[in-house]
GUPAGU-736412 format. One line per field, with one value per residue: x, y, z of N, C-alpha, C in turn; residue in one letter. Coordinates in Angstrom, 3 decimals, decimal comma. Layout:
BEGIN
n_X (X	...)
n_Y (Y	...)
n_Z (Z	...)
ca_X (X	...)
ca_Y (Y	...)
ca_Z (Z	...)
c_X (X	...)
c_Y (Y	...)
c_Z (Z	...)
r (A	...)
! end
This chain:
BEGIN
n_X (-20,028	-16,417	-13,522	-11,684	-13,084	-13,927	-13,229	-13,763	-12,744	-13,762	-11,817	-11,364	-9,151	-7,568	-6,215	-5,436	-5,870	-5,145	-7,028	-6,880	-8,368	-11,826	-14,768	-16,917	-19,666	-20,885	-19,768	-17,447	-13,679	-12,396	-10,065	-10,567	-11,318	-10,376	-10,291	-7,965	-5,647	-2,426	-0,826	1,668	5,595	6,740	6,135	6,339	4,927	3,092	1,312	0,929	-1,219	-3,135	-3,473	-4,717	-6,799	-8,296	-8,995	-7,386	-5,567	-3,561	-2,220	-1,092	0,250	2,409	4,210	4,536	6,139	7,854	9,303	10,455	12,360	14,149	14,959	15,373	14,710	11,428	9,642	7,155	6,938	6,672	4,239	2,613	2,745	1,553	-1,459	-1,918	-1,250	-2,999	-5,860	-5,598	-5,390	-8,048	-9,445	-8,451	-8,860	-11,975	-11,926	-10,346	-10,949	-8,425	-5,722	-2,021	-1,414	-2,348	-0,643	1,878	1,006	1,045	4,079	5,058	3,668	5,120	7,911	7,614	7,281	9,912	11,416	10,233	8,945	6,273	5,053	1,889	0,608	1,772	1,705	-1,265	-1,906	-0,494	-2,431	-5,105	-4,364	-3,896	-6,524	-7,421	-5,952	-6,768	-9,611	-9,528	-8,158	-7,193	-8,112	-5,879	-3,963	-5,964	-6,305	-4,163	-3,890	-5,836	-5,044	-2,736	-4,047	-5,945	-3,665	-2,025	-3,873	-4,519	-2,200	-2,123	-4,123	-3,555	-1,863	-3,442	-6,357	-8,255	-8,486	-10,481	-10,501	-9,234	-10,423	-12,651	-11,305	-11,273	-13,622	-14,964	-13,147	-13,945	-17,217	-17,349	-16,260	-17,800	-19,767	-19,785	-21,177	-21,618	-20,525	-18,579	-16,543	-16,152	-15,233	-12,838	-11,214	-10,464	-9,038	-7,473	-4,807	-5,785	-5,264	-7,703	-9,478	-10,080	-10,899	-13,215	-16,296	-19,604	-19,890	-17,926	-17,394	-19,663	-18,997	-16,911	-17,647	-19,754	-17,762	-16,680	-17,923	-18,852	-16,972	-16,244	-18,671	-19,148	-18,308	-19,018	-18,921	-18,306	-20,568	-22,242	-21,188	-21,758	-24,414	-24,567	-23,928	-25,977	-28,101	-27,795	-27,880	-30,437	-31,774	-33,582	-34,731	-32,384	-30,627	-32,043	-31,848	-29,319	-28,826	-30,460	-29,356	-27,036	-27,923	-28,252	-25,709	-22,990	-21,141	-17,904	-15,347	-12,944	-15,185	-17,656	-20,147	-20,545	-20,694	-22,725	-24,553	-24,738	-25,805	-28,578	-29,665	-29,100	-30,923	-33,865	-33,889	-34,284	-36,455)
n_Y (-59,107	-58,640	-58,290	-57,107	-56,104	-53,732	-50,643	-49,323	-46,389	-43,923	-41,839	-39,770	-39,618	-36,587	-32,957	-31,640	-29,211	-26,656	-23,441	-19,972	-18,202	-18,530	-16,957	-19,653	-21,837	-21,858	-20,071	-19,676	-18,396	-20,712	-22,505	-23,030	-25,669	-27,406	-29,570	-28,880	-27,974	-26,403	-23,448	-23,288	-22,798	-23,724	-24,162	-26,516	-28,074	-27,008	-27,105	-30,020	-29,855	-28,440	-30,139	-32,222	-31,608	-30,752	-33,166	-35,647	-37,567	-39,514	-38,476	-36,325	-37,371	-38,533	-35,797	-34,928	-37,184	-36,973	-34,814	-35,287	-37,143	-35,398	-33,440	-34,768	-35,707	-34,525	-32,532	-31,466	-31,879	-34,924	-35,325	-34,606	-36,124	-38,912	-38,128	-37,898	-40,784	-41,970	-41,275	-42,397	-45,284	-45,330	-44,945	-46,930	-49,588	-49,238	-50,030	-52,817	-54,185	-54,589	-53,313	-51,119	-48,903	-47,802	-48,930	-47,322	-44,882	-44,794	-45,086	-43,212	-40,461	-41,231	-41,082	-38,379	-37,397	-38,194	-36,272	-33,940	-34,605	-34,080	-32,683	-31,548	-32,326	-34,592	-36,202	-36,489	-37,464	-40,217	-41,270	-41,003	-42,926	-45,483	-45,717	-46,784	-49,106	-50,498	-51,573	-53,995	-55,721	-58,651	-59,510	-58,809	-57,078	-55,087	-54,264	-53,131	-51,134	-49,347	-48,708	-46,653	-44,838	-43,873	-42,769	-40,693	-39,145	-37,992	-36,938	-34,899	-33,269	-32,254	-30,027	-29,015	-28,229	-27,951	-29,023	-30,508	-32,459	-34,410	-34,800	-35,725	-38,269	-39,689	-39,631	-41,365	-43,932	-44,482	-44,713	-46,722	-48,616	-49,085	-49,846	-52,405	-55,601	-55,574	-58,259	-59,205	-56,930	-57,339	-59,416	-58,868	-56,635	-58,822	-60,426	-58,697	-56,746	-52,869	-49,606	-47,990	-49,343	-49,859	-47,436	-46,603	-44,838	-44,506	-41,802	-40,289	-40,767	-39,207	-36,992	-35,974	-36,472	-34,662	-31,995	-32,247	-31,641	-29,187	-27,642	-28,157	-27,606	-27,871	-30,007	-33,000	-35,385	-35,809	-34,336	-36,533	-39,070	-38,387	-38,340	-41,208	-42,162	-40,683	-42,123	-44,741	-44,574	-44,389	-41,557	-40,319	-37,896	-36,248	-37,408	-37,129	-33,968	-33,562	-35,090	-33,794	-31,190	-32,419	-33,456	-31,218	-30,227	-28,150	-29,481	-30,245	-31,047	-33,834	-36,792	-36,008	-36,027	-38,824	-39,475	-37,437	-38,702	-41,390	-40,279	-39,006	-41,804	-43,099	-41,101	-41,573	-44,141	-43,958	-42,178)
n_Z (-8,786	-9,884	-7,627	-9,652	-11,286	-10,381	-10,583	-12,817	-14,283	-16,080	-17,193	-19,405	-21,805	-22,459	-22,229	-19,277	-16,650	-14,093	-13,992	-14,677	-11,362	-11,487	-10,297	-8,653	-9,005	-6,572	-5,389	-4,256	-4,588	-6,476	-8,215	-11,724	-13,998	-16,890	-19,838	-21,656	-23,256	-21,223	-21,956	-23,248	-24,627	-26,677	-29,838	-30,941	-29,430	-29,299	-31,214	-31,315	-29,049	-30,239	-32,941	-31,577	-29,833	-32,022	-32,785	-32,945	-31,593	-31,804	-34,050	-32,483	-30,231	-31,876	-32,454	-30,273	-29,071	-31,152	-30,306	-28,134	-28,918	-30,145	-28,536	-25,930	-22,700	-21,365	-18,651	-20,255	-22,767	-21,868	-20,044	-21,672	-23,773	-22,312	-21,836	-24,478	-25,260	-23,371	-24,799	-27,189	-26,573	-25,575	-27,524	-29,304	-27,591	-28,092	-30,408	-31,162	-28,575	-27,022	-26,261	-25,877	-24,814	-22,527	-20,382	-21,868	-21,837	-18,832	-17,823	-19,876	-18,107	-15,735	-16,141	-16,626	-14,163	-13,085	-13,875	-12,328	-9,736	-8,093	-9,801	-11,084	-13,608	-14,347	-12,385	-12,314	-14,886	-14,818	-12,370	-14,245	-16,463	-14,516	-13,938	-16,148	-16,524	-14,498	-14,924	-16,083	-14,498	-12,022	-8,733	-6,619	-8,320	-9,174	-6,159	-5,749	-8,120	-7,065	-4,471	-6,086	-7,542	-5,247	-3,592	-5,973	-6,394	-4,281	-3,697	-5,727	-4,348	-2,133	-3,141	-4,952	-3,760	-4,749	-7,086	-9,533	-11,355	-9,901	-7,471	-8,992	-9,622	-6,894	-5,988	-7,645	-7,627	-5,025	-5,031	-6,577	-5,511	-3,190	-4,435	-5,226	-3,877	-0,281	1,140	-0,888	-0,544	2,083	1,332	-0,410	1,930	3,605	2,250	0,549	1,246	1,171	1,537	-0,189	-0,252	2,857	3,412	1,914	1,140	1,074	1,192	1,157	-1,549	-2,322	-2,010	-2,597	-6,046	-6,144	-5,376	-7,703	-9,801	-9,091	-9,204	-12,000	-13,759	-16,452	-17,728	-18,874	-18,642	-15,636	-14,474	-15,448	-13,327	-11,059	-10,997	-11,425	-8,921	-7,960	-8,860	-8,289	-5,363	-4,761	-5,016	-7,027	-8,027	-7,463	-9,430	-11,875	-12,097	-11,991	-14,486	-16,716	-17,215	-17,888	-20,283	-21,798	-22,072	-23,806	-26,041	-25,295	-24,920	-26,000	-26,535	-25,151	-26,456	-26,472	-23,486	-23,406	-24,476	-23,119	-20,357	-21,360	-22,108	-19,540	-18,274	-19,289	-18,329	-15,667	-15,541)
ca_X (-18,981	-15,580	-12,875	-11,127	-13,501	-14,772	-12,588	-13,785	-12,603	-13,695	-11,346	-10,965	-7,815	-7,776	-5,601	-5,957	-4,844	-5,801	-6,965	-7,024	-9,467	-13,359	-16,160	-17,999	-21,523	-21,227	-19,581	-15,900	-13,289	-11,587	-9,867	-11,406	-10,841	-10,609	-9,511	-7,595	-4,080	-1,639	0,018	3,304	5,687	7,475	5,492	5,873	3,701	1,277	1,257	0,130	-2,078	-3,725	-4,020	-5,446	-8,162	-8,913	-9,644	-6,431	-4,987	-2,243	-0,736	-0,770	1,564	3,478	4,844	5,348	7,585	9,282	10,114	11,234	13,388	14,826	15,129	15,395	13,212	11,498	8,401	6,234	6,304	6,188	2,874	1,587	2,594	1,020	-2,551	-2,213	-1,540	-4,313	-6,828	-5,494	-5,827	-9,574	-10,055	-7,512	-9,602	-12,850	-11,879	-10,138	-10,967	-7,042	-4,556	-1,337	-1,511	-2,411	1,018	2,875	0,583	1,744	5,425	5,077	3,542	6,657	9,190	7,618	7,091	11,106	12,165	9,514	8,375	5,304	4,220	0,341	-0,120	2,291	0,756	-2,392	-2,022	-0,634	-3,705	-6,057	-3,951	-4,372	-7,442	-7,451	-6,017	-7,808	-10,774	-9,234	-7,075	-7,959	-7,899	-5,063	-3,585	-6,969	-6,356	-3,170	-4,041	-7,065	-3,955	-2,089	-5,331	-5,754	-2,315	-1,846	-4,923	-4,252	-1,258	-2,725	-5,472	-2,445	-0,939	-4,306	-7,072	-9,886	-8,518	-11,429	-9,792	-8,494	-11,720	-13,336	-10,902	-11,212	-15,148	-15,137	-12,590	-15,105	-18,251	-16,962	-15,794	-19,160	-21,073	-19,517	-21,766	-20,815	-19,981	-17,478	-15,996	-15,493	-13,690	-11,617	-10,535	-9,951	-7,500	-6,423	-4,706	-5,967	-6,368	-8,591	-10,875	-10,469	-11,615	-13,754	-17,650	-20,712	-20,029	-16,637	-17,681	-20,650	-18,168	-15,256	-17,907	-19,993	-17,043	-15,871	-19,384	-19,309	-16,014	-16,733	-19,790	-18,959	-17,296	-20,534	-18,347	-18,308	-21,651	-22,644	-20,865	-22,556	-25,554	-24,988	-23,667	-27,425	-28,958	-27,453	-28,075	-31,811	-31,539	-33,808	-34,521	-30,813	-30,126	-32,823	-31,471	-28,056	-28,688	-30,769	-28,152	-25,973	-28,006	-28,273	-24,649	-22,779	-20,423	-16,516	-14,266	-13,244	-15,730	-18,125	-21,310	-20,313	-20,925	-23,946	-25,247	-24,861	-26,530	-29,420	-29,841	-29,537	-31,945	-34,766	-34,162	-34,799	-37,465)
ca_Y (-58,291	-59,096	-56,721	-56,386	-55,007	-52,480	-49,474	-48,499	-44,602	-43,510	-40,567	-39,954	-39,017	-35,281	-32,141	-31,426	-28,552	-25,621	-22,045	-18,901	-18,564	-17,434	-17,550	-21,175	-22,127	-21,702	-18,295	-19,391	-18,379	-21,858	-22,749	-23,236	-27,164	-27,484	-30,781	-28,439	-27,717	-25,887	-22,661	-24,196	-22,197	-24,588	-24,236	-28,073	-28,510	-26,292	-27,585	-31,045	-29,353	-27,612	-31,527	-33,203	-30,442	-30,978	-34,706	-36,494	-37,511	-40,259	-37,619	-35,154	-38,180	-38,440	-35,249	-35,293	-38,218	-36,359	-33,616	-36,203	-37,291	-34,220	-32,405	-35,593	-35,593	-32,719	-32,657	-30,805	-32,943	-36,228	-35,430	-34,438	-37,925	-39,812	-37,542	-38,504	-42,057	-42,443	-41,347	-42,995	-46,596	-45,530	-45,349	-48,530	-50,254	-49,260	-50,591	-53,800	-55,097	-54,486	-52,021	-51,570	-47,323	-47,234	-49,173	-46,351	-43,728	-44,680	-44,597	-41,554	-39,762	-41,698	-40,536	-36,487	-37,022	-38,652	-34,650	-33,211	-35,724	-33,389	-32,091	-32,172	-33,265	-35,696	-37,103	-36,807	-38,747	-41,628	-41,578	-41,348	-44,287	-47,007	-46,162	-47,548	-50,358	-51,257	-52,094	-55,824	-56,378	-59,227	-58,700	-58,187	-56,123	-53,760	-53,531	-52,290	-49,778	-48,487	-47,317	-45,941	-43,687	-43,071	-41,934	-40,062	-38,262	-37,217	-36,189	-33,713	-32,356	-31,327	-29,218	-27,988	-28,634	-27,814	-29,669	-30,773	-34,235	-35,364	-35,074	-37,161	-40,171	-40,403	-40,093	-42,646	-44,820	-45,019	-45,274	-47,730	-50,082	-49,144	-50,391	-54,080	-56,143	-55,770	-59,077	-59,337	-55,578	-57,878	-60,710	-57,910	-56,771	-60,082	-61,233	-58,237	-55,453	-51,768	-48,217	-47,539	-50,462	-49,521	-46,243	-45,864	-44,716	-43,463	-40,040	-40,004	-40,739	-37,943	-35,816	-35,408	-36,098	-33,722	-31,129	-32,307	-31,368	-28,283	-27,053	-28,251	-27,471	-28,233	-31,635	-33,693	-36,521	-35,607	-34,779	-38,272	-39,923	-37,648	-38,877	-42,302	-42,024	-40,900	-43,629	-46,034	-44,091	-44,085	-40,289	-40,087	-36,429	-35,732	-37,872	-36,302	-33,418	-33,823	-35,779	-32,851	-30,456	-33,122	-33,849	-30,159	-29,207	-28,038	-30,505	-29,583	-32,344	-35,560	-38,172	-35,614	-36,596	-40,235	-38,676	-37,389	-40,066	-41,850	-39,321	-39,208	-42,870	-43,142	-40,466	-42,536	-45,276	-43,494	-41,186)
ca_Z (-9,426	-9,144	-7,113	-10,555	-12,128	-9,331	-11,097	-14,179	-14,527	-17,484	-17,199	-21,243	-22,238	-22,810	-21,563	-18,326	-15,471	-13,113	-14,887	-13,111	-10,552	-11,539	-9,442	-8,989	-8,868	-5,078	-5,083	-4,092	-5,751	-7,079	-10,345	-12,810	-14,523	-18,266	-20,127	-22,778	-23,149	-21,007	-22,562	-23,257	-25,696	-27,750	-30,738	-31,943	-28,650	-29,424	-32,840	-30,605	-28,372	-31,463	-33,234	-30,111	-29,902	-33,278	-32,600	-33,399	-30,201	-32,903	-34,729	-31,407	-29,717	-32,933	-32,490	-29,346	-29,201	-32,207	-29,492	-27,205	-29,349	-30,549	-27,041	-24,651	-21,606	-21,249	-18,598	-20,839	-23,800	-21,640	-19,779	-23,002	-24,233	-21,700	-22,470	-25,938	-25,283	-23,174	-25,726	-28,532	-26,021	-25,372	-29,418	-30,048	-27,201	-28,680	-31,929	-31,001	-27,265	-26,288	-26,067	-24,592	-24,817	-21,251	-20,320	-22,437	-20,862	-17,351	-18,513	-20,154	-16,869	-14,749	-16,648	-16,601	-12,492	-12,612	-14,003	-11,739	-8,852	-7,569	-11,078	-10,898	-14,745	-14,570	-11,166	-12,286	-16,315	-14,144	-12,219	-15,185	-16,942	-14,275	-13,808	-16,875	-16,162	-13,215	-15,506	-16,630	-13,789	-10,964	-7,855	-6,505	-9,144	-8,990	-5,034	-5,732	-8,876	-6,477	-3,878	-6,925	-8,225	-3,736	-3,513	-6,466	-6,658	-2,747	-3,346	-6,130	-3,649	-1,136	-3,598	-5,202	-3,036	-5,962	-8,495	-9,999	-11,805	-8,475	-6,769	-9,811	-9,880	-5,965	-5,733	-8,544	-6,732	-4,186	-5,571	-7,634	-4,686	-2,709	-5,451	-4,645	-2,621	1,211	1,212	-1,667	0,162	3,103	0,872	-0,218	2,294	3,905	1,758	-0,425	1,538	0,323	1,967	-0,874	0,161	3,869	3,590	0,782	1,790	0,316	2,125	0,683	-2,858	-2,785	-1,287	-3,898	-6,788	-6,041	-5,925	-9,088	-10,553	-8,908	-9,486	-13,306	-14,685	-18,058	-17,686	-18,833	-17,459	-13,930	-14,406	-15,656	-12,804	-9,713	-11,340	-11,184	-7,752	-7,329	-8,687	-7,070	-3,536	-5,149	-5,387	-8,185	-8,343	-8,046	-10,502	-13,019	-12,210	-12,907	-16,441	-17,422	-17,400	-18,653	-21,539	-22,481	-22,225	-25,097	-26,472	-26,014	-24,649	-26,244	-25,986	-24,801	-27,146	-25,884	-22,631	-23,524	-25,216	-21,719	-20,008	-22,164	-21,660	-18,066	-17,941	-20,100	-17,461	-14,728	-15,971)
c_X (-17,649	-14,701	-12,109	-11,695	-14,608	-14,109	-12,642	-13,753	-12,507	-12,968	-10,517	-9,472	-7,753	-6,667	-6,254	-5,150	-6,167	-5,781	-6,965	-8,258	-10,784	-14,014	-16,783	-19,099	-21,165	-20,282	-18,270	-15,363	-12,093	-11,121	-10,845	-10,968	-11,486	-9,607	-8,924	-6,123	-3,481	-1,201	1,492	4,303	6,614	6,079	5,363	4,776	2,750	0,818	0,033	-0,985	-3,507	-4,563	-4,719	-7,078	-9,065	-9,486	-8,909	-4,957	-2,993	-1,626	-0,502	0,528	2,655	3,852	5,476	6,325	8,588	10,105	10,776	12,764	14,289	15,353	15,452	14,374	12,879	9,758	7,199	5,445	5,516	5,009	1,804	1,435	1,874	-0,524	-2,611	-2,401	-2,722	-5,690	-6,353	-5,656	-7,268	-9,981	-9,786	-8,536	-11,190	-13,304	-12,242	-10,573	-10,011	-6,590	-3,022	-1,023	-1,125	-0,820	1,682	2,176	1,108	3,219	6,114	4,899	4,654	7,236	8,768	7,999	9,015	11,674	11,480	8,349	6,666	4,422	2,833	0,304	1,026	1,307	-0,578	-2,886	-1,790	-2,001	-4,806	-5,755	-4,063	-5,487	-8,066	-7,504	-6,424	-8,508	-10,179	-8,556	-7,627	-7,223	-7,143	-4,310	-4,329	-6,566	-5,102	-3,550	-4,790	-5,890	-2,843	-3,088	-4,923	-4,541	-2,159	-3,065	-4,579	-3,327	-1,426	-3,204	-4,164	-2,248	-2,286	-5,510	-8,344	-9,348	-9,530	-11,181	-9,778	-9,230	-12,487	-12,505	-11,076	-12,481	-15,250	-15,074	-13,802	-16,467	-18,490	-16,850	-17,513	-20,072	-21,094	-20,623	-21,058	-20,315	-18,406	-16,384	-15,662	-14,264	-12,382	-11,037	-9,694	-8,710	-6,890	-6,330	-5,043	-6,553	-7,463	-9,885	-11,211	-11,305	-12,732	-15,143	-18,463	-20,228	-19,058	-16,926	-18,265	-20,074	-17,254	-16,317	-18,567	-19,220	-16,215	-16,926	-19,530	-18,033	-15,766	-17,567	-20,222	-18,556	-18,863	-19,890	-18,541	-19,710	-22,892	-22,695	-21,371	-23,679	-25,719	-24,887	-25,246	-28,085	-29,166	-27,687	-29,600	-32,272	-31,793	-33,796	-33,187	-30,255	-30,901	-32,174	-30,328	-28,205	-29,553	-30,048	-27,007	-26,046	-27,742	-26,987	-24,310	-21,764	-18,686	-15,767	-14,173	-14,388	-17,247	-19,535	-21,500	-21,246	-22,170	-25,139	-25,790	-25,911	-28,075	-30,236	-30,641	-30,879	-32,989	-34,522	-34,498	-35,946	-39,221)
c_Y (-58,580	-57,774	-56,231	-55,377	-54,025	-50,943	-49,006	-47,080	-44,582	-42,210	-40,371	-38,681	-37,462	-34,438	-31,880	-30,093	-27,013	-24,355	-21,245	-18,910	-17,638	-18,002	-18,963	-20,684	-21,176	-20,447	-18,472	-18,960	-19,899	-21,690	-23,439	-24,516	-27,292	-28,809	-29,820	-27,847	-26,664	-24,681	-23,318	-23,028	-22,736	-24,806	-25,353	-28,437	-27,840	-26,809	-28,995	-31,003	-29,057	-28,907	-32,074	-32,501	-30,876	-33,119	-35,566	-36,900	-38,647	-39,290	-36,589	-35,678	-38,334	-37,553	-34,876	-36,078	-37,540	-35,454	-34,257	-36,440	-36,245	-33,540	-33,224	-35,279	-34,221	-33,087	-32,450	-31,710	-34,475	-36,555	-35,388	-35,521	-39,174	-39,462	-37,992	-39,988	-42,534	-42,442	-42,198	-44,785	-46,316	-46,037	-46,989	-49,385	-50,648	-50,322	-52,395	-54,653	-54,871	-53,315	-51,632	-50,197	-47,282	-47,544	-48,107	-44,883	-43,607	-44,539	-43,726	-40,659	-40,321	-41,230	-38,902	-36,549	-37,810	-37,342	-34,229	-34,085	-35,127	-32,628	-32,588	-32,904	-34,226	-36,596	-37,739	-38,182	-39,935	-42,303	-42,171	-42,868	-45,411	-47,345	-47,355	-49,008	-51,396	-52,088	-53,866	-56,674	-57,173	-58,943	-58,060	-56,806	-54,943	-53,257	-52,345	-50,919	-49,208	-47,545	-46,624	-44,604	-42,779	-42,236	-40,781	-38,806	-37,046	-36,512	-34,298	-32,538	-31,617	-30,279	-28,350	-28,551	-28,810	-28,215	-31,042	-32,422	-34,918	-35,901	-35,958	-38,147	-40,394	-40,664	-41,461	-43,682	-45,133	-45,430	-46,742	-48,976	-49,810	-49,614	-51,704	-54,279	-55,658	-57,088	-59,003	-58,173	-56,431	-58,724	-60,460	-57,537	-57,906	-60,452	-60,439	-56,999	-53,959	-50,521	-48,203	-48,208	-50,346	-48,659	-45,769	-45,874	-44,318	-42,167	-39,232	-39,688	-39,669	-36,963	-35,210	-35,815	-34,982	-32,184	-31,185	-31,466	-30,245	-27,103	-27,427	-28,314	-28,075	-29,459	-32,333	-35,245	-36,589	-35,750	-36,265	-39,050	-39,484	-38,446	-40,811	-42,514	-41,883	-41,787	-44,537	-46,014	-43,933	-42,651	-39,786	-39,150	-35,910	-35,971	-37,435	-35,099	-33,053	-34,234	-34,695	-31,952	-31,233	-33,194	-32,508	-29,423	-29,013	-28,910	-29,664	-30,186	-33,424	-36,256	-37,221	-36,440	-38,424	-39,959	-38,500	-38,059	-41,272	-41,319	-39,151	-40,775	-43,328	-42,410	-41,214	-43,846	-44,822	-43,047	-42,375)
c_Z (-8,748	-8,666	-8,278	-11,364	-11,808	-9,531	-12,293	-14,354	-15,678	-17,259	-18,585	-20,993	-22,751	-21,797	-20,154	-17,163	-14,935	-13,862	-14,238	-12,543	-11,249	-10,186	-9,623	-8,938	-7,447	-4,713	-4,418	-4,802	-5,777	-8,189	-10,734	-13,691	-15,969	-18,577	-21,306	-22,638	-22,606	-21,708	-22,138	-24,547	-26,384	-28,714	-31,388	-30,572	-28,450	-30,632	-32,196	-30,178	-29,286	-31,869	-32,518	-29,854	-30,977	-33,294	-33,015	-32,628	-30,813	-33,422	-33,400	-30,632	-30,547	-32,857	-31,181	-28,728	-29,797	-30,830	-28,618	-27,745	-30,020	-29,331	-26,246	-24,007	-21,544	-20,366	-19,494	-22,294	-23,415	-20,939	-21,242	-23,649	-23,452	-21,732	-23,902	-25,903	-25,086	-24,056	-26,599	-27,757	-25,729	-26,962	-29,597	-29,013	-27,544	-29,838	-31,912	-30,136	-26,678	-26,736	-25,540	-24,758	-23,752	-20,772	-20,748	-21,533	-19,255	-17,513	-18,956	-18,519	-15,454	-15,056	-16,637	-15,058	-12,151	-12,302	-12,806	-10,760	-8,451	-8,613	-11,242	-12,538	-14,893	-13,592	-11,995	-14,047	-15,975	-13,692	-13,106	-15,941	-15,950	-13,773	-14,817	-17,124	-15,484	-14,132	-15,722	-15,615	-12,685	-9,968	-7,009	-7,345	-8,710	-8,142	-5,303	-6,455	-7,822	-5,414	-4,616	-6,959	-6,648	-3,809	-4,160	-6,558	-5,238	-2,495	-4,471	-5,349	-2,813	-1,213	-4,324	-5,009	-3,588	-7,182	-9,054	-10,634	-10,979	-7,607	-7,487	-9,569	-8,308	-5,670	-6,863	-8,288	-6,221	-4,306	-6,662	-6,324	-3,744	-3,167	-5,467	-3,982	-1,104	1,133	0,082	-1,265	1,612	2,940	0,706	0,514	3,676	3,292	0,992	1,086	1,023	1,166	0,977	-0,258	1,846	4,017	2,909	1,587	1,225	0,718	1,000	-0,986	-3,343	-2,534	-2,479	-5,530	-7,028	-5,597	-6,709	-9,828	-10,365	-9,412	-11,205	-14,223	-15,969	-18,861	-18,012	-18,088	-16,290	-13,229	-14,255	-14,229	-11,039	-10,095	-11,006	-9,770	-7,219	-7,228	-7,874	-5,200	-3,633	-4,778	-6,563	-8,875	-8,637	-9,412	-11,795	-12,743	-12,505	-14,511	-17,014	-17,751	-18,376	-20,209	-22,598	-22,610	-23,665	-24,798	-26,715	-25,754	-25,359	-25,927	-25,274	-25,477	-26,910	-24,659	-22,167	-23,979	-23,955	-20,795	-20,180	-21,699	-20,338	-17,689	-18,587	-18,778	-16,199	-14,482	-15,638)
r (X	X	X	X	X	X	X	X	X	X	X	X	X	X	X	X	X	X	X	X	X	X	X	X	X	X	X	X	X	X	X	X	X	X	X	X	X	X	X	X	X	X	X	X	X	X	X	X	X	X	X	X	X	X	X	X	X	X	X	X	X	X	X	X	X	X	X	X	X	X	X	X	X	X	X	X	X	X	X	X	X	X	X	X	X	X	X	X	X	X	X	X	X	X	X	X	X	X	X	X	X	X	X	X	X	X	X	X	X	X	X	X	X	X	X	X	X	X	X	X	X	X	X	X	X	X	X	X	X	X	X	X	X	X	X	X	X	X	X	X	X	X	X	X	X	X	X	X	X	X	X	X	X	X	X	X	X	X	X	X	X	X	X	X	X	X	X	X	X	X	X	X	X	X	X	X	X	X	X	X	X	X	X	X	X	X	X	X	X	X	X	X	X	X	X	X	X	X	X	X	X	X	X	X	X	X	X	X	X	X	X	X	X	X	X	X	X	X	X	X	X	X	X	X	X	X	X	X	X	X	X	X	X	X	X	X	X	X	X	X	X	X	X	X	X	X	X	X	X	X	X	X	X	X	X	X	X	X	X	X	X	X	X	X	X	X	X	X	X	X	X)
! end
């Protein structure tokens, strides 16, 4: 496997942010992590919010641009535009093989974090978008996106220490580069520079997925990706146990029944 394509974050394009605090599994009180839209009160971006929900992430960006262009910059719309993008480059990639969404998705989430440098859903739509990009990029490039995702994600956790997203793209990160050979993790960092690739560890990985998983229950994503994390640590039980839950959730995010469909799968290969 090469180092480019040691970053596949499936982190699907969907709303994302911190809710008020309930109880977790484990009896803290954390926020609570939903991929679903913000209360915002410009009614053409709820109008978006509303569309995007409904499963139409193209016309949700189409009006958001409109507001762009009607209002100028405005954080609110331009995270929302870089969430839309990104889904509509998972679909357009689906379709075709290419895309150049993600590009506009990172662009979009630059230009919200220009108004508002520290704004978690700006931060964090960057993130999700190069994870994106990682996937095609050789190796250099990747090393770099991998200390984009590091960075940005870290700088999330600072500011909200249980944000559930932040903890998925960095366990991912890592499990993702752990899953390299050792050798080719040596080549890397031989000749590419990369905290990500310095630091990354099994420990690390089970660490921040497994409080993505816990601090999101409902995410069958997160789920999914604890699970494979098992596998691969031959953590069979875990990993049956995770994809059971997974398979039985109810279906409410984008891409979810994808998700589960995965899930499902994996589990049958394990089983």
């Amino acid at each position: 496997m090469s180092l480019g394509s040691l970053l596949p974050l499936v982190l699907m394009a969907s709303l994302a942010l911190a809710l008020p605090s309930t109880p977790s599994a484990g009896g803290d009180d954390v926020p609570s992590f939903s991929f679903r839209a913000a209360p915002v009160d410009d009614p053409r971006l709820q109008r978006a919010d509303s569309i995007f929900e409904a499963g139409d992430p193209a016309e949700a960006l189409r009006l958001a641009l409109r507001v762009l262009e009607e209002e100028g910059e405005g954080y609110e719309a331009l995270w929302r535009a870089s969430s839309f993008a990104l889904a509509v480059g998972v679909v357009e990639e689906a379709e075709n093989g290419r895309t150049d969404f993600y590009e506009r998705a990172v662009g979009y989430a630059q230009r919200a974090q220009a108004i508002r440098p520290r704004g978690i859903n700006g931060l964090y739509w960057e993130v999700a978008a190069v994870g994106r990009l990682a996937m095609g990029a050789g190796p250099r490039e990747a090393a770099g996106y991998a200390d984009r995702i590091r960075e940005g994600a870290m700088t999330i956790l600072e500011q909200e220490p249980e944000h559930a997203g932040a903890h998925h793209a960095l366990g991912k990160l890592y499990s993702e580069i752990m899953s390299v050979s050792g050798l080719s993790r040596f080549f890397g960092r031989t000749f590419v520079r990369s905290a990500a690739l310095d630091e990354a560890s099994w420990t690390l990985a089970e660490e921040h997925l497994e409080r993505a998983a816990l601090l999101a229950p409902d995410m069958i994503l997160f789920q999914l990706d604890l699970a494979r994390l098992y596998r691969d640590r031959r953590r069979m039980d875990d990993a049956r146990r995770v994809l059971e839950a997974a398979a039985r959730a109810p279906l409410q995010q984008p891409g979810d029944r994808i998700f589960q469909e995965e899930a499902r799968a994996l589990l049958r290969e394990i089983s």
